[in-house]
N, C-alpha and C positions, 0 to 999 in steps of 0.2 A: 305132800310134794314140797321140796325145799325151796329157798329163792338161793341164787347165785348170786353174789354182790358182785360188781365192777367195778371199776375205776372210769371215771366220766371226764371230759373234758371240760364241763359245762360248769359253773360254778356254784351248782346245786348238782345232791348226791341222788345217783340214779341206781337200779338193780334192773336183771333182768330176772323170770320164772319161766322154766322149761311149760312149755303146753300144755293147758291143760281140756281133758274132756268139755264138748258143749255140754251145759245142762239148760235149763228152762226158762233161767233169767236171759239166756239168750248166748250165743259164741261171739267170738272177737270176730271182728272180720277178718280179709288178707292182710296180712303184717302186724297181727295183735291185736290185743286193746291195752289202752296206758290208764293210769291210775295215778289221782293226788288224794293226799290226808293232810287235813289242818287239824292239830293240835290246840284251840283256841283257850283262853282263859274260861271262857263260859261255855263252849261246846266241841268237839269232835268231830270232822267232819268227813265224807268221802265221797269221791267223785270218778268214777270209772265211764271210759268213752273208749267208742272204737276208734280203727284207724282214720273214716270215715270221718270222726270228729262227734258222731252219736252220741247219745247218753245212754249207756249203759246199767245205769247204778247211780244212784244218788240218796246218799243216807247222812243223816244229822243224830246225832246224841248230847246230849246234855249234863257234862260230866263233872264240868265246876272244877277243871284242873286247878282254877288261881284263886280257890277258897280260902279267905285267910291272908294270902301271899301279900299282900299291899301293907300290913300290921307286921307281920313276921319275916316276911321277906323267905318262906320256908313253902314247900308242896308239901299238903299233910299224906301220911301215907295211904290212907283210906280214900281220898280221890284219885290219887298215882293209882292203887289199886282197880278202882272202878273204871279209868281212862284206859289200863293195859288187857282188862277184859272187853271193850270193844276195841280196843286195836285189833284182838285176836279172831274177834266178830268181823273185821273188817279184810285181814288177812285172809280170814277164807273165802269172802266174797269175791277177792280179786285172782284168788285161785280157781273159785269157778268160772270165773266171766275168762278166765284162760288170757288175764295180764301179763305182759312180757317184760314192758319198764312200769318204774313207780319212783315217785319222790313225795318224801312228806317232809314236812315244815311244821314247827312249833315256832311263838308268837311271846305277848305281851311277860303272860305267868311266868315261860320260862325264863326269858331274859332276866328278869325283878327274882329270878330263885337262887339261893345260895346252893341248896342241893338240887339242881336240876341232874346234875347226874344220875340221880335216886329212881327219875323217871326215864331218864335220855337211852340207859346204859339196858336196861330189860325191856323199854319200848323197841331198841333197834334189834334185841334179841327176837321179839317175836315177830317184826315184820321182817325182819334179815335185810332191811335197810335203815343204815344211818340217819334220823332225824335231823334235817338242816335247822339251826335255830337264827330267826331270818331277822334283820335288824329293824327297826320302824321305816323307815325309807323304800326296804326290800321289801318288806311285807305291803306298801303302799302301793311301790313299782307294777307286782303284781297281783293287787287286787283294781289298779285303775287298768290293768290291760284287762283283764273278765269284765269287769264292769260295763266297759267304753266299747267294745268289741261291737254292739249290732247298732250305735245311734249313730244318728245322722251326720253327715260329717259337717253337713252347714250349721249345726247347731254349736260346734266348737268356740271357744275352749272349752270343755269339761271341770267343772271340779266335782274331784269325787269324795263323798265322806262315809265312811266305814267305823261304824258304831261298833265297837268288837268288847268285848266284856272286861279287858284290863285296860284299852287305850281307844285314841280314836285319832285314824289318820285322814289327813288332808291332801288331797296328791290334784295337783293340773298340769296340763302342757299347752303351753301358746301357739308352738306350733306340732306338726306331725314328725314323730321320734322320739326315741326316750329320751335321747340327748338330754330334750327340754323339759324334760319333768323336774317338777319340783315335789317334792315329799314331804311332809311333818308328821310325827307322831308323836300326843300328847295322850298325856296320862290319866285322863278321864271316861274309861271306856264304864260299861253299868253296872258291875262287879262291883269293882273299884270304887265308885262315888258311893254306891250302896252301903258298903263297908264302911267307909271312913266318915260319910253324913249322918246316915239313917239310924238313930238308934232307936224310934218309937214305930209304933207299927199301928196305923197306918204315919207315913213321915209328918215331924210339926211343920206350920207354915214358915215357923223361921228357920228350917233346917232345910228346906226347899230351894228357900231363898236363898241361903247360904253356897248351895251347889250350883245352883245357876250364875252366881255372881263370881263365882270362882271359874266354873267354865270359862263365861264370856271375858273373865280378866284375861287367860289362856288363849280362847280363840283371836283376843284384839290384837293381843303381843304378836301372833304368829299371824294375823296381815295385815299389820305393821310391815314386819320385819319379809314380809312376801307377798306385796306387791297384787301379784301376778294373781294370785287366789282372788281376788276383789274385782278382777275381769273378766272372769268366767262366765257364759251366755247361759250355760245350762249346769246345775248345779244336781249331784245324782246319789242317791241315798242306800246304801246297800248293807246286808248285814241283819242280826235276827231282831234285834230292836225296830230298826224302819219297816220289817216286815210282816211285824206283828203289831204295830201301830196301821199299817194297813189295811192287812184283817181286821182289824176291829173297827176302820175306817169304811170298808164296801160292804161293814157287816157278814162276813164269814166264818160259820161256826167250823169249818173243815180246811185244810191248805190248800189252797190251789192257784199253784204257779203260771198258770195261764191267766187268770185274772192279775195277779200278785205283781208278775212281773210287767214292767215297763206303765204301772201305772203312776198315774201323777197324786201328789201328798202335798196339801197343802199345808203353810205353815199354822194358818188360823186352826185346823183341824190337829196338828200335834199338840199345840195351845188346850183346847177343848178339854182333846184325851189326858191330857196331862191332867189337868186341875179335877177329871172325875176318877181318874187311876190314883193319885193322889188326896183324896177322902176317902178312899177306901182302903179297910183292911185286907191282910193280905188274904185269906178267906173269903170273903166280898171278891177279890180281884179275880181272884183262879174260878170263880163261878160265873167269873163273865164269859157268855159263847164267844167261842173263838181263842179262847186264852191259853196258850201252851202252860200246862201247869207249873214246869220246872224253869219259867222265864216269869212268872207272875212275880214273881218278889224282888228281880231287877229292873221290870218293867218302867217304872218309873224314875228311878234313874237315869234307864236307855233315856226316857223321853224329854229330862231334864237337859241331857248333854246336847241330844238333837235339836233342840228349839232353840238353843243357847246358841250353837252354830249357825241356824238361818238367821236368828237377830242380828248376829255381827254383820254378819255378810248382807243382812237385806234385801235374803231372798224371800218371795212369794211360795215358791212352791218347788218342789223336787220330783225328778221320776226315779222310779223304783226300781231298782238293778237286781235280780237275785240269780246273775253271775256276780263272780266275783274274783276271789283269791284260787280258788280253787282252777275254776276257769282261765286264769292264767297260767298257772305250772301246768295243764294238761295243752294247752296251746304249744309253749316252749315244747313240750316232750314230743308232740306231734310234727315241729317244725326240725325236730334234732335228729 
């Protein structure tokens, strides 16, 4: 069943797909169900909801798009490869769930790639939609709307940080509207530090130290220079790095988004996990319960950039978002 492209008004590229059969995973409701895919430096992801706003579908893969990228400034072709074979995984998932719109978004990798087209041009061939490649701001914009979507409103202003495997953005608003957002995206997502710090395995303590002191020179510049981030009541952590610093936090050897989500992360416990992910090899790590295998060997990184950010900022403790990016472009798609 082919997708139809359109022409959208919206500033991100939308398609429609003629109807398709209910199968098991369940039908759209009345008016469809919509679909977002993030294309991330470290993982793949997708998000299908019905008209209703349901969850439909929700899948993660782990495809290491921006392997390399941070040194070469190049997508090797062997991740491009393995990234367009779950697009293709993912395209037909939203031909069953019987999706009518869809937008995807690629992120940090792409933007840092000289030949993103290598991936952009046969990615949009097999979903039959255009991949938006979204800027650190945009990608901010839209991962603090997922994110902020169910907390309290008296708990305002929000700051959100988004551990993402090539960068890590910092998005608040003062007050209610995007108007007021402010966005940063900085270039230390877990990927990325991993590459450029880690060269022993498990990492030395001065190469540790090295990436923390670099974050936190990053994080100071940028609230400095924004104020408003340094006023936030509730500070909210989202993304496969805080996620998985979690799990291994309530002790979960299996994922489960109902515990996962909306719980609170202390800073002294990112602390903890750090310094024992961190004496260990990477071996040692991935045999910890709970430990997604193909995130063990960023792990520590994620959790260097994370702890780096509550130091500046001086927070205690974080709640745990796992909406997010995706959660935003399926809201727009909904609201349009």
């Amino acid at each position: 069943m082919a997708w139809t492209g359109l022409t959208s008004s919206s500033s991100m590229p939308e398609a429609r797909v003629r109807a398709a059969p209910a199968v098991s995973m369940g039908a759209a409701p009345a008016g469809g169900a919509v679909a977002a895919i993030d294309c991330g430096t470290n993982s793949t992801r997708l998000l299908i909801v019905g008209s209703d706003g349901a969850t439909i579908d929700r899948r993660m893969r782990i495809t290491r798009l921006g392997r390399g990228v941070d040194r070469s400034r190049r997508l090797q072709p062997a991740v491009i490869e393995r990234t367009l074979e779950v697009l293709g995984e993912y395209h037909d998932a939203m031909i069953s769930a019987g999706v009518r719109r869809a937008r995807a978004v690629a992120t940090s990798a792409i933007r840092d790639s000289a030949n993103a087209g290598d991936f952009l041009a046969p990615a949009a061939d097999i979903l039959a939609i255009e991949l938006r490649v979204l800027s650190g701001a945009e990608e901010g914009r839209l991962s603090y709307r997922g994110a902020t979507v169910e907390l309290p409103v008296a708990s305002r202003p929000y700051l959100v940080v988004d551990v993402g495997g090539g960068s890590t953005e910092l998005v608040t608003a003062e007050s209610i509207g995007e108007t007021s957002l402010e966005a940063v995206s900085l270039d230390i997502g877990c990927v990325r530090v991993t590459e450029r710090f880690f060269s022993s395995d498990p990492p030395l303590p001065s190469q540790l130290a090295e990436v923390r002191a670099y974050a936190r020179r990053l994080v100071k510049a940028t609230t400095d220079a924004h104020p408003a981030f340094t006023r936030a009541r509730l500070l909210v952590g989202l993304a496969g790095t805080v996620s998985a610093l979690t799990m291994l936090s309530l002790g979960l050897e299996v994922y489960d988004r109902a515990q996962v989500h909306h719980a609170r992360l202390a800073r002294s416990e990112v602390s903890r996990l750090l310094d024992e992910l961190a004496a260990l090899d990477l071996k040692a790590r991935r045999a910890r319960p709970g430990m997604e295998h193909d995130r063990a060997d960023v792990i520590v990184g994620g959790a260097a950039v994370l702890l780096s950010v509550m130091e500046v900022l001086g927070s205690d403790e974080l709640i745990v978002s796992e909406s997010d990016i995706l959660d935003g472009i399926v809201a727009e798609l909904l609201e349009s």
